[in-house]
N, C-alpha and C positions, 0 to 999 in steps of 0.2 A: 355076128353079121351087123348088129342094129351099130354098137360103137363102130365098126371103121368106117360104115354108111355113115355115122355121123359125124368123123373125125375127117373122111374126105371130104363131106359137105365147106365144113368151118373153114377147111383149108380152100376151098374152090373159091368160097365167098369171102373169104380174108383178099384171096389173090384179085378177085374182079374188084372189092374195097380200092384195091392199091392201083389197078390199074385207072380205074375211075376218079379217085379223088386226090391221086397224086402225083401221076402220069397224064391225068388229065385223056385218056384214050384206051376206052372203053370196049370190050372184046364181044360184048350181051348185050341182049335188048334187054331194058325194064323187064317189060313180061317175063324173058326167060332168069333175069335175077331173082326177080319175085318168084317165079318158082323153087328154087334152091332154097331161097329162106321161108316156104311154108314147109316145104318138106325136112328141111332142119327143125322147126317147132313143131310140125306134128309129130317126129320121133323125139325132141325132146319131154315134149309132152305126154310120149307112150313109155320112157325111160328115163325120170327124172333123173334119177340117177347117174347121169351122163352129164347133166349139165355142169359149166361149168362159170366160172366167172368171169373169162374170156369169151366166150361165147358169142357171136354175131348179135345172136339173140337180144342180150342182155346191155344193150347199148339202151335201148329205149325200155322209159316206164319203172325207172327206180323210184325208193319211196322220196317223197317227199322230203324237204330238212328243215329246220327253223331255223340253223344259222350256221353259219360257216367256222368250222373250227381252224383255229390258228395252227399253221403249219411255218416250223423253223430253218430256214435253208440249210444244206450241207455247206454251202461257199454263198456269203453277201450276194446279190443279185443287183451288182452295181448299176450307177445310170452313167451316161456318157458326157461327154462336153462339148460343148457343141460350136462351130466354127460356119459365122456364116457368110464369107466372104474370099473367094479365092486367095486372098493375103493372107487372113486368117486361116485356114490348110495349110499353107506354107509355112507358115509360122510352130506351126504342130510338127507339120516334118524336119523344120529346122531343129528342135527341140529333139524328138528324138535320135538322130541324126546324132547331135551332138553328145547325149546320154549314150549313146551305141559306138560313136568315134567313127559310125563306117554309116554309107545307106544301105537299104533294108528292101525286101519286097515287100508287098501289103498286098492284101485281098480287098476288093471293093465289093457293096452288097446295097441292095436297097432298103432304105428303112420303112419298114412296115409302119402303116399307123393304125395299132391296134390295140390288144392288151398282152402284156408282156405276160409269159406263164412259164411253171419249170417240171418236167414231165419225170418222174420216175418210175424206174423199170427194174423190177429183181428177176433173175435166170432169165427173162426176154418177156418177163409179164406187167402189163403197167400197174404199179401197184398207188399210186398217187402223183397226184396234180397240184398245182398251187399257184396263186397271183403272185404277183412281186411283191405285194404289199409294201413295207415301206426300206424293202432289201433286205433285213433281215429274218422277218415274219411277215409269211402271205398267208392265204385263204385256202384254206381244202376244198377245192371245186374236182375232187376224184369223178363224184358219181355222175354229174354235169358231162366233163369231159369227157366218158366214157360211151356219150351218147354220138361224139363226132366221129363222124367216118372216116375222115382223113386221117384222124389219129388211130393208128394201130392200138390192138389192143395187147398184141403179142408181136417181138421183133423177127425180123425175118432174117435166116441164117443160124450157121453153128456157131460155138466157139463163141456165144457172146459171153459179155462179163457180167458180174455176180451182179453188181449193183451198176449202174448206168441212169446220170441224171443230165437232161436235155432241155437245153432252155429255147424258147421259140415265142413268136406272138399271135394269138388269137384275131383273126379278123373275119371280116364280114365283106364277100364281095358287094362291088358297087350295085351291081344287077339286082342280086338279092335284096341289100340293102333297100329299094326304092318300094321293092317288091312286099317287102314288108312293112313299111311305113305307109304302102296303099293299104294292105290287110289293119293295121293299127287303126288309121282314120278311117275306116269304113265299121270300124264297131265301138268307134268314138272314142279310142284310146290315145292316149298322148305319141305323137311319132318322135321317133330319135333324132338328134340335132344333126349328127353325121354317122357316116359307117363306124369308126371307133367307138363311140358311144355306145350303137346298136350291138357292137361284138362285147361291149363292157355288160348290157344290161343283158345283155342274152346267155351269158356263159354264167352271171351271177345269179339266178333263178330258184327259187326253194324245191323248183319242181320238176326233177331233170326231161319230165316230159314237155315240156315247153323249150328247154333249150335242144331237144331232141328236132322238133318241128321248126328251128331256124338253121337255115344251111351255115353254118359255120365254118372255115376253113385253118390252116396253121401252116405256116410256115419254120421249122428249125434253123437255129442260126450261130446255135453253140453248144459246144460239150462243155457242162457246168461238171462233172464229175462220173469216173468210169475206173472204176476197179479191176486193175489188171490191164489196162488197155495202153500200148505204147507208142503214142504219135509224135512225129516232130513240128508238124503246121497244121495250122489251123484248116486249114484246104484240103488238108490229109481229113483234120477232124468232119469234117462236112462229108467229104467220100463216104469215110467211114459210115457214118449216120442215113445216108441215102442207100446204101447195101441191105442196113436194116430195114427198112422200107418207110422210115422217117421224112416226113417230104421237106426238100430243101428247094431253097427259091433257085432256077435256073438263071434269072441272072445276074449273076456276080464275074469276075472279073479279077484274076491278077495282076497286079503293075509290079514295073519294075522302077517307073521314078515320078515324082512329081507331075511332071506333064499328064501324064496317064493317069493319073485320079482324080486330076481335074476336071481331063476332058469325058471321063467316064460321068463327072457326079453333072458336067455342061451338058451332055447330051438326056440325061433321065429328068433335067430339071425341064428342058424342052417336052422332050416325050411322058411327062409323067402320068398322064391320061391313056397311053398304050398296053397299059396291063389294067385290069377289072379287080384292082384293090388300091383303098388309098397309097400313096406314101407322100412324107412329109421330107421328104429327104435320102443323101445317102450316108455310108457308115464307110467308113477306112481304118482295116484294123493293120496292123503285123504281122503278115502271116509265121515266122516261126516262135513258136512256142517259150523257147529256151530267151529270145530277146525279150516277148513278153514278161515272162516274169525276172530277166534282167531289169525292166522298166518299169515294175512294179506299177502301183496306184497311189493314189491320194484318199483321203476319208472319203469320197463320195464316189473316184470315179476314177478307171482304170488310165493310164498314160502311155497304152500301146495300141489306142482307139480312140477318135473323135467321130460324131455327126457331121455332116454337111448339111445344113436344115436349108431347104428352100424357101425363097420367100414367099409372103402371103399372096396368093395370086389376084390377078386384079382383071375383070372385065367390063367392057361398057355396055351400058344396055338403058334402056328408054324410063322414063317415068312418068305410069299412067295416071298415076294421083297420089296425094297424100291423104290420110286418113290419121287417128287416133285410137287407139285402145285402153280399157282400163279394165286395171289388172287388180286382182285380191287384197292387196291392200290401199286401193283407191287412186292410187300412182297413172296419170295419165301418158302415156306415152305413144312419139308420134312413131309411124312408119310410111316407106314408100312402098306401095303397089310397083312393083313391075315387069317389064315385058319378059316373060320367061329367059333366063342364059343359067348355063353351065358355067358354073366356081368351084376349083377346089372338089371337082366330080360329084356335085349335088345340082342339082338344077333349083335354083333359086329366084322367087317369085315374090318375097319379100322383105324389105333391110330396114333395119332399125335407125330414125332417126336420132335416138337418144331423149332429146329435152327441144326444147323452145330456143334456149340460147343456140342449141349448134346446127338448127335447120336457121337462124339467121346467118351463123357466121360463115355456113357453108355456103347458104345462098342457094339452097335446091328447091327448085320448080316442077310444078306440071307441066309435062314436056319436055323435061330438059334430057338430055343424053348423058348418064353420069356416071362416076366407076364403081364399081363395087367392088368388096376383098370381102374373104370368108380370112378372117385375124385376131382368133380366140374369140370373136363372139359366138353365142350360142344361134342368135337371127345373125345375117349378115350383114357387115356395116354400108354404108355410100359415104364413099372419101369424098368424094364435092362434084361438081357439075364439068363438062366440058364445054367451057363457055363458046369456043368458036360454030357449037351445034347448037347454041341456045334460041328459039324462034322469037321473036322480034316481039310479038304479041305476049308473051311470058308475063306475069304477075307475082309478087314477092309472096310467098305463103304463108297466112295467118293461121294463128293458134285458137282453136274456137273459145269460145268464153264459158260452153255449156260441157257438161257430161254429153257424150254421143249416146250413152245408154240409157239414164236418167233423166234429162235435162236438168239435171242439178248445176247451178253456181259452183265452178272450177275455184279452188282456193291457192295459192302458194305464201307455205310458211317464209320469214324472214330468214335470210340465208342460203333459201334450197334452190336449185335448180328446177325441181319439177311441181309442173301444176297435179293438185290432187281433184277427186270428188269427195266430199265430206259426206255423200249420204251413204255410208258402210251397210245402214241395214236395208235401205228402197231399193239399190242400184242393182238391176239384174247380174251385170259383166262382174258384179263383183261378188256377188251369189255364186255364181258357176265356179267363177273362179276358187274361191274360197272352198266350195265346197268339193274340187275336186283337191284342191292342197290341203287338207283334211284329211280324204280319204289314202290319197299319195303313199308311197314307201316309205318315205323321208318321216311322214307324221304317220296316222294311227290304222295305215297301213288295210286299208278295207279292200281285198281284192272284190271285182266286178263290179265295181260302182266308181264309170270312167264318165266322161262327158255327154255322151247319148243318155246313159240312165240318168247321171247325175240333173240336166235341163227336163227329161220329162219328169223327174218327181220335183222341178222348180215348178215348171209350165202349169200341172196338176194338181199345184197346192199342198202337195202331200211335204213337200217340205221350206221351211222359209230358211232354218241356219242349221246347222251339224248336229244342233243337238234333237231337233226331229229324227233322227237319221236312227235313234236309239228306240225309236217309237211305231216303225212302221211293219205291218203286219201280212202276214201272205197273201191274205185277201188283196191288200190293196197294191202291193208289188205284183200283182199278179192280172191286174189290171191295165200296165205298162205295156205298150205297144211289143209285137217279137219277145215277150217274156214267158217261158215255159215254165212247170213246175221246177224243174230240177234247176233254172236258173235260180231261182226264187230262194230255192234249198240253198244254194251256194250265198248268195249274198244276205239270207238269214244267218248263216253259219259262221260269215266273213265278219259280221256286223257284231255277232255274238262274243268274237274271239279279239275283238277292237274292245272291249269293255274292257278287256283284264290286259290292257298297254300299260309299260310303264310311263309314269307323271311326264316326263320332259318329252315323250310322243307329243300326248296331249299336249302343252305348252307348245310345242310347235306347229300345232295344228289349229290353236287359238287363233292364228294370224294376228298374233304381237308384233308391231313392227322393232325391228332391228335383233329379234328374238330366235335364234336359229338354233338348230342342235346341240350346238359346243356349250353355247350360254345357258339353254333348257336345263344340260346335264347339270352346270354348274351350281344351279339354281336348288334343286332336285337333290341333288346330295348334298345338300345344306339343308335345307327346308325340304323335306320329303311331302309335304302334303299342300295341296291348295289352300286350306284354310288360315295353315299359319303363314304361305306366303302374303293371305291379303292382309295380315294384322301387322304387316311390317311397316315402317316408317321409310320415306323415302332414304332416311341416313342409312339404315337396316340394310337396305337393298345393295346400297352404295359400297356398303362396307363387305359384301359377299366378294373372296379372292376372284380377280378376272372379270366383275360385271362392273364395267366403265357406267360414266353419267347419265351416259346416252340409254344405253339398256334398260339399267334402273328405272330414269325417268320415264320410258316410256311403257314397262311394265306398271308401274306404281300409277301408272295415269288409266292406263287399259282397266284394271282393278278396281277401281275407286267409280268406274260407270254403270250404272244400275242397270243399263240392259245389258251388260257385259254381267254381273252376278245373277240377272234372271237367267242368264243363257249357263252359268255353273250351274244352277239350281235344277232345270229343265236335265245337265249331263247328269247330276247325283241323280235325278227318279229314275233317268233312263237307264240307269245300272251302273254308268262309267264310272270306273278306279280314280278316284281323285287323290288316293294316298299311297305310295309307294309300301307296299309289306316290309322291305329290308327297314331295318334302323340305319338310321343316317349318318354318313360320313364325312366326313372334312372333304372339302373341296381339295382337288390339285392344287399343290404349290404352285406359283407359277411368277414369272421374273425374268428369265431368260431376256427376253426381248424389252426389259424396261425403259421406257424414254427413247426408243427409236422409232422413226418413219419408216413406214414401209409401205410399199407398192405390190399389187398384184397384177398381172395380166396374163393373159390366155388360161388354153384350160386344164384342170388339173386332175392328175386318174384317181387318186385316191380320196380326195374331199371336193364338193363344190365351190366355186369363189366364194358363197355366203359361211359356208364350214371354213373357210382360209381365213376369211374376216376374225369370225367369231374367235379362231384360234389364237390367231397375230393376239389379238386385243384382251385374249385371257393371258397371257405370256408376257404382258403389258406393255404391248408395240399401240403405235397410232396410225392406224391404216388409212391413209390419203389415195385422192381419185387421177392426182397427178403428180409428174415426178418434179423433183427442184431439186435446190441445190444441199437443203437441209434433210435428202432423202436418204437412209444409212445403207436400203438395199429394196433391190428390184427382184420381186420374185416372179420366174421365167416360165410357164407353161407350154404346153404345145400351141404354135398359130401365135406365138404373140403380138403384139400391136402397136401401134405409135409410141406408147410409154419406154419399150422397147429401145426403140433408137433413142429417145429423146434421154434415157440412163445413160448409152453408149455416147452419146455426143457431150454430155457433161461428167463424165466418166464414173458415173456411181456404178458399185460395185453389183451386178449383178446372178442370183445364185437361183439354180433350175429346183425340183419339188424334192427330189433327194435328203439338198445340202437344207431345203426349208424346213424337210421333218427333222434334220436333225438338232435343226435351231429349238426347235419346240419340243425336244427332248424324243422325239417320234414316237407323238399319238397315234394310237390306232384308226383306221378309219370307221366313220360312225357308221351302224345299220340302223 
């Protein structure tokens, strides 16, 4: 009695899953779902024995992970190419039109902006998940994935096939999205730059009960591999996949000529704010099968599919003031306060002016009425003012001469674009800062110690730089405003488990300028311990493969300052690893990219712009801020930006993250 009771259950609650999170139209109330899944846990809990790994149950509260193991795709998990100009479309259909000798039909889809993933299923059970990583190896995100509801855990139907692998992108609706970046800032944690982001850090989590608690959603959008399974189009392939109860996006669209994929991708680039998930664009693939792999692909990217990427959206809206900030490494940068609008499906309240030089050349004022685009920046930029709303009384805006935080004398090196504050160790803003890029995932990783905790243990004394941070005791955490015991356990515990980081954590947590992961590693497997880094000569440094002048010099300068070695000395008592256990190994070769220019803009899934940098410049490319004519190649991320056209109008050769990992031999991305 107890298993069919609980085999009907899984099946009841599998079926309302599908109806709810993929149908979008739900048959139960809450209340009465929640009851079916206690009654499912209280007899699995009277019959463990029953359980199984499918199980409704077993979505939420797996263990924990430290890292994501590498998973190998069955088939490349190509990227596309992307077309952004109705001539541009044409030009693709002309192509293959001409490869085919006949026209074709295509299927048209919306491109999700999210995280690409590839789902596998053996007898109809999910047995593993994976990021795209860099196409050929992604991330084992199984126990993660297994916490979303959308995603079945078991396919629905007879007669599936043995093995079945389905590629789709992970997203975060907009709703949610906002909903969660109020929950973030209200417990003083960093909020996400946009929903892609949010579905990137959500699904990547060590702790699948955190990506359990974020509404995630997925969309399937292709059959990557299916044993035994006999389809001739790709529209077949989607049927097929929606039968199993795989959720496929409703709207797509087949054409039968040119006209009709244009006016499909005219109409979604209007409406793109009509559905509650981003998209960046639309997708026009072939629908049959048999032409597709007549048209083959190229090393990066299939030739019976292009993108249609819409451009960066742009709205007007008022400007309440300019202000300044200064950020962790002392770097003063201006922004506009402004009148709340909708960009790009985020409601945006703040845009980056850049530097001093470009709030002159734009010419933006308090008061002015100006545009704004969300276009690969992380804050959103302001293209320039619209002068015919300009008020008459308007004044040119000056750069202050002090730190806002400080009141320290603002410095600018020869060369640089931006004013600094030179006071690193007085400056509040660059406390916080600093010490929450310390604690960060990127550096030594200290969960529970975000910006709320991090400003009361400024505010309180208890800590002045990071390396306090090895010294503080339950008592006095416990002292900290809303801080309970068992908080206090976690961020003793968190703090305990940052001591035993390896070296190039650390190093990136130093706030070295121009010192970012790529270079840390490099650094690190050459010189595995701090000590023999600081006995190096500035040539030393130089001569390490991949670390330019720049890097060097500005490590070798960090090192050589006495409260920079009080502050190693203070990490050594406080227990922290300053020497890697492994023995040391040669750095990456690295040459690929020797003696060329390179450009990055927008943003990029697998490494951050400062990881592109660091990359380009170990490979030995010279990464510039803008494009010319001596540039060898324009690396193209999501949202790209002005740099974008200005490659296109002088016709350098432009390549998306793909064709860049594979310039770089495709490095892994960093954890």
């Amino acid at each position: 009695m107890a298993q069919r009771r609980v085999e009907e259950l899984r099946d009841v609650i599998n079926a309302h899953d599908y109806r709810y999170y993929v149908l979008d139209s739900p048959e139960v109330s809450d209340a009465e779902y929640d009851a079916l899944m206690r009654e499912l846990r209280q007899l699995e809990a009277e019959f463990p024995e029953l359980i199984l790994p499918e199980s409704p149950t077993q979505r939420v509260g797996g263990r924990p992970t430290e890292l994501f193991a590498p998973v190998k795709h069955r088939l490349p998990m190509r990227s596309l190419d992307n077309a952004f100009s109705g001539e541009e479309l044409a030009a693709w259909a002309a192509r293959v039109e001409r490869r085919l000798g006949a026209r074709t039909d295509c299927v048209c889809e919306l491109k999700i902006d999210g995280l690409a993933v590839s789902l596998t299923y053996e007898d109809g059970a999910l047995v593993r998940a994976a990021t795209r990583g860099d196409g050929l190896v992604g991330e084992d995100i199984t126990a993660n994935v297994r916490t979303m509801r959308s995603v079945p855990m078991r396919l629905r139907g007879t007669g599936l096939p043995r093995v079945l692998e389905v590629r789709g992108e992970i997203y975060l609706p907009v709703k949610a999205f906002e909903r969660l970046n109020a929950e973030l800032t209200a417990r003083g944690e960093r909020p996400f730059a946009n929903p892609r982001n949010g579905a990137a850090g959500s699904i990547r989590q060590k702790d699948p009960a955190v990506t359990a608690s974020r509404p995630l959603r997925m969309w399937c959008y292709a059959l990557g591999f299916a044993e035994g399974v006999s389809l001739s189009r790709h529209s077949e392939a989607l049927d097929f996949l929606k039968r199993t109860g795989l959720p496929v996006n409703p709207e797509l669209e087949r054409v039968r000529t040119l006209k009709e994929a244009q006016d499909f991708c005219a109409y979604w680039q209007e409406h793109r704010h009509d559905v509650d998930y981003e998209i960046d664009g639309a997708v026009v693939k072939v629908d049959a099968l048999e032409q597709q792999r007549e048209l083959g692909e190229t090393s990066r990217a299939p030739r019976w599919a292009i993108a249609f990427k819409f451009p960066p959206e742009e709205r007007t809206t008022l400007v309440k003031s300019i202000s300044v900030n200064t950020g962790r490494t002392g770097k003063v940068t201006p922004f506009a306060v402004l009148e709340p609008v909708r960009v790009s499906g985020a409601t945006v309240t703040y845009a980056t002016l850049h530097n001093e030089e470009e709030v002159r050349r734009r010419d933006v004022r308090e008061g002015d009425t100006v545009i704004v685009r969300r276009a690969g920046e992380v804050i959103p930029e302001v293209v320039g003012p619209v002068l015919p709303k300009r008020p008459p009384d308007t004044r040119p805006w000056r750069f202050p001469k002090k730190c806002p935080a400080c009141g320290t004398k603002l410095v600018r090196e020869e060369g640089e674009a931006d004013w600094r504050c030179p006071n690193r160790v007085g400056c509040p803003s660059q406390a916080i800062e600093w010490l929450f890029h310390f604690a960060s995932r990127g550096a030594m990783d200290i969960e529970h110690l975000g910006y709320v905790t991090g400003m009361q243990l400024l505010e309180q004394g208890l800590v002045k730089d990071p390396g306090d941070i090895f010294f503080l005791t339950a008592e006095q955490l416990g002292q900290l405003p809303n801080t309970g015991e068992k908080s206090v356990r976690n961020l003793l515990s968190a703090i305990e488990s940052a001591r035993h980081r390896p070296l190039w954590r650390l190093l990136v947590g130093l706030n070295i300028r121009h010192v970012g992961p790529f270079a840390a590693r490099l650094l690190t497997q050459r010189y595995p311990s701090l000590d023999a880094l600081r006995q190096l000569s500035l040539d030393e440094l130089q001569a390490v493969q991949g670390i330019g002048p720049r890097i060097a010099q500005s490590l070798h300068s960090w090192l050589q300052q006495p409260e920079n070695t009080k502050l190693l000395e203070k990490l050594r008592r406080g227990g922290v690893q300053l020497q890697d256990e492994a023995p040391a190994t040669e750095a990456p070769a690295a040459g690929p990219l020797s003696g060329k220019a390179v450009v990055i803009t927008g943003e990029l899934e697998t490494m951050s712009r400062e990881e592109a940098t660091q990359a380009s410049e170990a490979a030995g490319a010279r990464v510039t801020s803008s494009v010319s004519k001596s540039t060898a190649f324009v690396v193209v991320g999501a949202r790209p930006g002005t740099k974008y056209d200005k490659a296109q109008a002088l016709g350098i050769e432009t390549v998306d993250e793909q064709e860049f990992l594979r310039r770089l031999g495709r490095p892994r991305p960093l954890h």
